[in-house]
N, C-alpha and C positions, 0 to 999 in steps of 0.2 A: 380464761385461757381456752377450755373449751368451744368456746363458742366462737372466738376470734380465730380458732384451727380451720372452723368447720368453714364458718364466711370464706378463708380463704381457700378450703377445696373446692367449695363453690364455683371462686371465683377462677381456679386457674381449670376446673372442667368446663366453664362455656367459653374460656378463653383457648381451650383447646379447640373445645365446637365450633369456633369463629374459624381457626386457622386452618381445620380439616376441610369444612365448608368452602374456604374461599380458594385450598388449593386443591377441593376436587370441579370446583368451577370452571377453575382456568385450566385445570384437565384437561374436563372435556370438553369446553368448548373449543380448545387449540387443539387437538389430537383425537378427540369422539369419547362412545364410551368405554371402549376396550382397555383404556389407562389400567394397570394392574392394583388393585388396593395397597399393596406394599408401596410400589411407588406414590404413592398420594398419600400414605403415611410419611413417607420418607419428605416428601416435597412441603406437607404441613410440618415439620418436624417435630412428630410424635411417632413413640413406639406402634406397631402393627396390633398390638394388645388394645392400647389404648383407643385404635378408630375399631376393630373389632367390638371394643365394648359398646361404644356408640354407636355402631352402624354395624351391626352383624353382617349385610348385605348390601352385593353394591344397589341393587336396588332403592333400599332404604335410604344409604347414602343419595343416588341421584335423585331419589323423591324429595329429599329435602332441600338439596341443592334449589331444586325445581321450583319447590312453595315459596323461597329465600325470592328468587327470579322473580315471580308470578308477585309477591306482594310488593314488591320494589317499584315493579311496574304500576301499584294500583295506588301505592302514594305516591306517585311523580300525576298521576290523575288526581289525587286528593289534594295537592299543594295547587294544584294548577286552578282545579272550580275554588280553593281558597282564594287565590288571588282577586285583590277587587278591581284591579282591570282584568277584563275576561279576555282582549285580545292578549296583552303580554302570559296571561294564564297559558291561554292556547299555543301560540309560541313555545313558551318555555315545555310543556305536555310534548310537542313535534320533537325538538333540540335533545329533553335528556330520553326518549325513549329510543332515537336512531342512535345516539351514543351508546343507551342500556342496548340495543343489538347489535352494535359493533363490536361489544366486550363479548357479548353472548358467542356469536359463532356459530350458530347454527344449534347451541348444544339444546334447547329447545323441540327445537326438529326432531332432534337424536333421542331426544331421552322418548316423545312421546310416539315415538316411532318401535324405537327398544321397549319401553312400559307402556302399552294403549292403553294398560287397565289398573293400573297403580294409584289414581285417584281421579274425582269427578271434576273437570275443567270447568263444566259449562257453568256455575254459578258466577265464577271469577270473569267469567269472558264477560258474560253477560251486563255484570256489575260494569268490569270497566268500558265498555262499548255505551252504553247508557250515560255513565260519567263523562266521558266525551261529547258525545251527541248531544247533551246540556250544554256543557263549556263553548261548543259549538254555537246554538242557540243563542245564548248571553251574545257571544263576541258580533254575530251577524248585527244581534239589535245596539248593541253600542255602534254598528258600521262601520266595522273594522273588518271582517271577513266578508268573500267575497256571498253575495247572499247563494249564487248555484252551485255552494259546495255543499258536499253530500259525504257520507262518513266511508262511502266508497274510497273516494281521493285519497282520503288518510291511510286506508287499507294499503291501497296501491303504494304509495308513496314510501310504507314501510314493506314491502315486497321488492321496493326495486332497490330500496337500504340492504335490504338482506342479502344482495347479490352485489355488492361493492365488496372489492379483494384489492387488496393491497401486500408491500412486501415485507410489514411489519406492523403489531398491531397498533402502533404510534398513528402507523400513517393511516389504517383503516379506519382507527376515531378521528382522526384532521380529514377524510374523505366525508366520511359521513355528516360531520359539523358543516360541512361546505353543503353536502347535498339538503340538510335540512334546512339552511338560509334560502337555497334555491327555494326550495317548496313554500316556504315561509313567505316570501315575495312571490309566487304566484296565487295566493291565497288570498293576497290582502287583497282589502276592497277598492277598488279605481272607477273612477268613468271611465276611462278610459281601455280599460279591458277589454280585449273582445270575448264576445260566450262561447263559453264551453263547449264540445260536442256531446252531446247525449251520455249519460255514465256509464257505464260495463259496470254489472254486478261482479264483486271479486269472490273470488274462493281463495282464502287465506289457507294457511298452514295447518292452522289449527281448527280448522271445522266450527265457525263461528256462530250460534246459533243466531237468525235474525228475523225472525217471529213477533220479539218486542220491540225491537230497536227502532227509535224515531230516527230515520237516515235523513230529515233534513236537514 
């Protein structure tokens, strides 16, 4: 009896951790970080006690918000170099990461804007700009991408994602879905293409370290 008590405290504390999490997400990504902790108690529906014990600070809260963000992002790259067509990999890596920024909202921005020093980005960036840059590679040599793309393109391409606004967030994920087919079809490999103009190095959001990265 014991022990079938305890499983279920368990289970209904990360079931609480799930609900806090997903409604200080949708917080802040819809409204910033100023969301009040009460209400985001109130909105996961649990007592103020109850995220208090979990997250003493909103900080802490949007730190993990943030890790939740940051590794989502880094298996939608891990499923994508799994796939053994590396163009539909690549693809699908474009399609659910402009969606994972449509739902985001900028709260990314916000959090590492509000916390600069909260935790260290650069190993994550790094992994997944690498993870890419592979997936990359593969899909050129099956000749499916176009071979003068460069991990710039992608940068950009998720930069101009970030700036689609819509009047509900329905319609910002069916904008984005649209933009990311776009991008998808200028990527593929054609004869018929004409070449590219020369890249612009991007400066992302997030201060991307590119030291290692193979940007072919």
């Amino acid at each position: 009896m014991t022990g079938r008590l305890t499983h279920n405290l368990r289970s209904d504390a990360l079931d609480n951790r799930e609900r806090i999490l997903d409604a200080a997400r949708a917080a802040f990504a819809a409204e910033g970080l100023h969301v009040p902790m009460r209400e985001i108690a109130r909105r996961a529906g649990v007592g103020p006690a109850t995220l208090y014990r979990r997250f003493p600070t909103k900080e802490m809260l949007a730190t993990e918000a943030f890790i939740d963000q940051m590794r989502a992002c880094e298996v939608i790259v891990e499923e994508g170099l799994a796939d053994p067509d590396p163009w539909h990999g690549f693809c699908r890596v474009i399609e659910r990461t402009c969606e994972l920024h449509a739902r985001d909202r900028g709260f990314t921005a916000a959090f590492m804007s509000a916390f600069p020093n909260a935790m260290d980005f650069a190993a994550s960036r790094e992994y997944t700009l690498n993870a890419v840059a592979e997936l990359a590679r593969r899909a050129k040599a099956a000749g499916h991408l176009r071979p003068d793309f460069v991990l710039d393109d992608l940068i950009l391409v998720l930069m101009a994602n970030n700036g689609i606004d819509a009047t509900s967030p329905a319609g910002r994920v069916a904008a984005c879905r649209r933009f990311a087919a776009l991008a998808i079809q200028a990527f593929r490999a054609s004869p018929d293409a004409s070449p590219l103009p020369p890249a612009a190095r991007m400066v992302p959001a997030m201060s991307i370290p590119r030291h290692t990265i193979d940007r072919r």
